[in-house]
Every structure is written in C-alpha cells, then in structure tokens.
N, C-alpha and C positions, 0 to 999 in steps of 0.2 A: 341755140339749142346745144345742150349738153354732147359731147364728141364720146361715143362708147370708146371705152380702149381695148386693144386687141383683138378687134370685132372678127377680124379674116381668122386670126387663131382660134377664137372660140368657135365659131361657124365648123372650118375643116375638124377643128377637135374633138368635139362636141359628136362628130359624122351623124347632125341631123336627116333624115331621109323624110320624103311623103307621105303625111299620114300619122307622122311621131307628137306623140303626148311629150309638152315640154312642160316643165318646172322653171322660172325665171324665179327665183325665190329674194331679191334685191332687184324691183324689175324697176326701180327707178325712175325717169322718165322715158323708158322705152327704149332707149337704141338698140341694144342689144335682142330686144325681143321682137323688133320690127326685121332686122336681120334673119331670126329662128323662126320668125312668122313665115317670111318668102323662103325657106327653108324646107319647112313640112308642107308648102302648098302641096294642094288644091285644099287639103280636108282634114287636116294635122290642126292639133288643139297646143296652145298654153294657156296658163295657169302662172300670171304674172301676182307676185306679194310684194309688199312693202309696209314696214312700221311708220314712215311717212306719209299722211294723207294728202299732203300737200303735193308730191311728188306725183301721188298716183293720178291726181287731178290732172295733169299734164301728160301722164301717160293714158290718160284715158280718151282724153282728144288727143293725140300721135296717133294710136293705134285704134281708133275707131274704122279706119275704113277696111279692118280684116271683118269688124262685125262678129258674127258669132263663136269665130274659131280664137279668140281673146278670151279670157275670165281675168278677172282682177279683184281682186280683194285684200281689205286691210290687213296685216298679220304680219308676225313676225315670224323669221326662220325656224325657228321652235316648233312655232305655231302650223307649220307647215300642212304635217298630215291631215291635219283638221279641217284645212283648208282644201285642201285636195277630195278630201271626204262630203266634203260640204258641196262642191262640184261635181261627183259621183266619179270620180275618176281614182280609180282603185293603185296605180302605178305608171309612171312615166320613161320614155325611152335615152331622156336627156335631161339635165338639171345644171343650174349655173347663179353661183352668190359671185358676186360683184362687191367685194366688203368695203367699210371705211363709206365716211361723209363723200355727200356727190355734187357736180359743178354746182345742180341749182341749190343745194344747201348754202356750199362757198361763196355764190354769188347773192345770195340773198341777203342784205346786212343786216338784217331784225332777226335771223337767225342764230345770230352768236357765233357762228363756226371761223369767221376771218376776222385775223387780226390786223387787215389791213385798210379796214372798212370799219366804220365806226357804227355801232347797235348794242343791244343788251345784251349784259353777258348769260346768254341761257345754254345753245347748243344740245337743246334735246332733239331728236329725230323726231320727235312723236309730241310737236306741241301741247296737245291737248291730254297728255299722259303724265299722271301724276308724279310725286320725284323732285330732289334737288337739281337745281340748276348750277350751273359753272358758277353765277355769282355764289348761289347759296355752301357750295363746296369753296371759295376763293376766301369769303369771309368765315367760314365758320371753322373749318380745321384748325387744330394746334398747327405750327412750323415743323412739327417730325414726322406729322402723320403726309401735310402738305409734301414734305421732300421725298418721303416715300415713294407719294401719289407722281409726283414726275418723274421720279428717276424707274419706277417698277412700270407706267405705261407709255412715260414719254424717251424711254432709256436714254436722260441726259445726264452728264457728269457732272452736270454745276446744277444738281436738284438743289441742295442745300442752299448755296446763295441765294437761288431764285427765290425758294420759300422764303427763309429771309427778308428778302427784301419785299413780298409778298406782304410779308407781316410787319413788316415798318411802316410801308404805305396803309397799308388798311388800318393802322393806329392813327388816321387824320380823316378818316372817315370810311365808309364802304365804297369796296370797288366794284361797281355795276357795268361799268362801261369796258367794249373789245380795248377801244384802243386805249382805255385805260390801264389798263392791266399789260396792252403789248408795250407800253411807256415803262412800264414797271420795271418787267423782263426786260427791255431792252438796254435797260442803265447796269445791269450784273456783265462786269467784263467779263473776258477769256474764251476758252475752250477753243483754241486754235484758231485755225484758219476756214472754219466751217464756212459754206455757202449760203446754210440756210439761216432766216431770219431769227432773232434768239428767242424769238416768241414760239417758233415752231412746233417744239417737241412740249412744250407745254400746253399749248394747245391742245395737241392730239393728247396725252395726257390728262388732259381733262375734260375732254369730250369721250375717249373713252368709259372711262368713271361714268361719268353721268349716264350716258348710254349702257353701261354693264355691257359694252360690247363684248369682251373676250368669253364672258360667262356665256353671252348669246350662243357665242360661234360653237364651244365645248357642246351645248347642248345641243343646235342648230346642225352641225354637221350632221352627227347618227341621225340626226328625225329627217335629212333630207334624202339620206342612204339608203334607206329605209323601206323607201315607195320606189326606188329606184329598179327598173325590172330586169331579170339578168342580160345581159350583154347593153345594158344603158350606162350612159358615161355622165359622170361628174364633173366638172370643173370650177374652181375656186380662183378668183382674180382676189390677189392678197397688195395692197399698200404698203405693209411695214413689217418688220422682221415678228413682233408679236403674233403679229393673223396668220404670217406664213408658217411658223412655225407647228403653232394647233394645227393649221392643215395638214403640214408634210405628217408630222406624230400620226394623225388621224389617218392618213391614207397610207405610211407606210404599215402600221399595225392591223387595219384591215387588208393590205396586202399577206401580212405572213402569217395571218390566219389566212387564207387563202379566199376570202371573201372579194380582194379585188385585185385588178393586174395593172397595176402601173403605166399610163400612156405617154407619159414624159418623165422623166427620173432625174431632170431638171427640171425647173421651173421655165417655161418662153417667158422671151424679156420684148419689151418692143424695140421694134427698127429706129435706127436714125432718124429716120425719113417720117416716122409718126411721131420720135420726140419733138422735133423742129414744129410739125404742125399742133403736138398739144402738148404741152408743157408736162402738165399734170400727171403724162401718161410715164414719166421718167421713172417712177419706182413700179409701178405695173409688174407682177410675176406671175403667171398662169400656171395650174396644177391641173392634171386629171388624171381621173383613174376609168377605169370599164368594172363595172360587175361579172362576174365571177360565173358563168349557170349553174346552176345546183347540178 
C-alpha cells in the first residue's frame, strides 16, 4: 500500500479538528485521507477527488469503513468546486493536493510512469481520457520542440542531446515501449555526477506534458482557495521545483493581498527517519497557508 508522505505534518498542519469539512482534492489511494478521516471524527466529512479512476477504486475500499463521512468522486482539481457543489457542501475547513504521479501509478507497469519496468509508453492519469500519450508526443515532435519539452518540464541540461538521440532512434522505428525509450536516454553521456537515473527528468517531462499538469495546478489552486472558509488552511505537497514554485507564487501573492497568512514560510522537508523508510519521500516539500476572515 502506497506510504502517504508527510502525513504527521499534514495532520498537525492542516489543525483538522471534529466535525471539519475536508477537501482531499489528489485523494489518491487514501492515506492521507484515512489520517483526516480519524481527524474530524466522530461526524466531520471529506470530499476525497482524483482524475484517476483507477486510484479511486482502491481508495474506495481503504476508506469504506468511515461509510458516510467519505464522498469520492472522479474530478480534477479544477473541477473542484463542482464537485464540492455536487455533494452540497458549500465550503471546507481544510484542503490538501498531494501533486506529481503516485506509488500506484509508478508501480503499475501498463501505466507508463517508470522507467524501470517495462509497459507502454502512455502515462495519462486519466486512462480513459482522451489526449496524446508519451508515445504519441516521443514520436511525433520535431527535435526543438522535443528539447524544449525537457528541458522547460524536465529542467535537464542535456535536453538537446536527449531529443536527439530521441530522434535517431525513432528513425528505425516507433518508440512505444518504457524501457525503450529509458535505453535511449540512457546512452546520451554527461551531466555530472547526478544520482538520478538519465531517464528521470525526462520522464517527468513527459508525463507532465501529457497530463497538462502545471496548466492544472495554475488553474487548480484559486478553484481549491476558493471554498476554502475563513480561518481554513491549505496545504500543497509539491515533488519538484516546477509545482513548488506555482504554489509558493500562488500562496505568497494571496498572502499580500491579505487573502491569506502564511503557516510555514518554508516549505517542511521530511525526516531522515521517513526518507530511510520511503525513498520517494526524499524531494516531498509541504506548503500551507490559513485563510484570512473577512
């Protein structure tokens, strides 16, 4: 089962109390909502979403035994309010996106998201959502649009090469396949003494893209803000300097409008002691802010 990150931070952050309307708006397969669940007990609602159907299936047996104080439904962060509307719940006292691909995507090989595991190259969130796939963006860009496409979501230095060599291999046929393409990447030397694998930032790179993640979040943030009711707190768990960044912009500009008040003016990083036990959790940064009362 997926390991939530930061869960103690988000819980005390977040200062869910009994009774509190939660927003899980990236509820994933539930950990972090099964936490926010025993949170607001006795009689406290969430309102878990996700653009993964797949996902939700899995949190939907997790989180069956809270029963009615659960809602779930398919939707994207955007899609928020509508979703909150649709459940008749006017405004929430806590809200929490979780961004970036999740274990069960990574772990699922017919998903596309790892390069270390061999399946087709797709990586939508939302399989049954129409849209280019990672193969269909691998094969079909020019090499400038290609290097672009890494280097502006996968911020790597050796975009160029990659594309490149992108586009030499796909002149002996199409490349469908993860680990075909991580062979690819992996033959373009350089770039120091990085840790990570050379597939990495390409990947994210193009699992962005495909998902229009960073469009989501621009939009996704204000629609989450939004129902937020005053003195209820936000919090954004960001993966990579792209996602954190929209957040920090977003939360520090509704800060000096005086819309909200900063409850870490850092981002929390996890413990030692949680990297050791989940790997994953190593780039994890936590943001929240508190609404403002009129």
């Amino acid at each position: 089962m997926h390991e939530p990150v930061l869960l103690a931070e988000v819980v005390a952050g977040l200062s869910v109390r009994p009774g509190a309307r939660v927003l899980d708006g990236t509820v994933g397969t539930g950990g972090h909502a099964s936490a926010l669940l025993d949170a607001n007990a006795p009689d406290g609602v969430l309102l878990g979403i996700d653009r993964d159907p797949l996902a939700l299936a899995v949190a939907r047996e997790r989180l069956a035994p809270y029963g009615g104080r659960v809602r779930l439904r398919h939707a994207r962060i955007s899609e928020a309010p509508d979703a909150l509307d649709a459940e008749g719940i006017r405004s929430v006292e806590a809200a929490l996106l979780d961004l970036g691909a999740s274990s069960l995507q990574f772990d699922t090989a017919e998903r596309g998201f790892s390069f270390s595991a061999d399946g087709p190259l797709d990586m939508r969130m939302d399989p049954g959502e129409e849209g280019e796939t990672a193969a269909d963006l691998v094969n079909r860009l020019p090499e400038r649009a290609l290097s672009d496409l890494i280097f502006r979501f996968g911020e790597d230095r050796r975009a160029r090469a990659l594309a490149r060599a992108i586009v030499g291999a796909r002149r002996r046929g199409p490349i469908l396949r993860t680990l075909e393409l991580a062979r690819v990447l992996a033959s373009v030397r350089g770039g120091g003494r990085s840790r990570l694998h050379p597939a990495t930032r390409a990947f994210q790179a193009l699992r962005i893209a495909v998902n229009r993640e960073i469009e989501e979040l621009r939009s996704g943030l204000p629609a989450v803000a939004s129902r937020l009711a005053p003195g209820g707190r936000f919090g954004v768990i960001a993966f990579h300097s792209l996602e954190d960044r929209e957040v920090k912009r977003f939360f520090r500009a509704g800060t000096a409008e005086g819309r909200f008040r900063l409850v870490t003016k850092r981002p929390i990083r996890p413990t030692p002691g949680e990297i050791d036990r989940n790997r994953r959790s190593r780039s994890a940064r936590l943001r929240l802010v508190e609404v403002v009362a009129a």
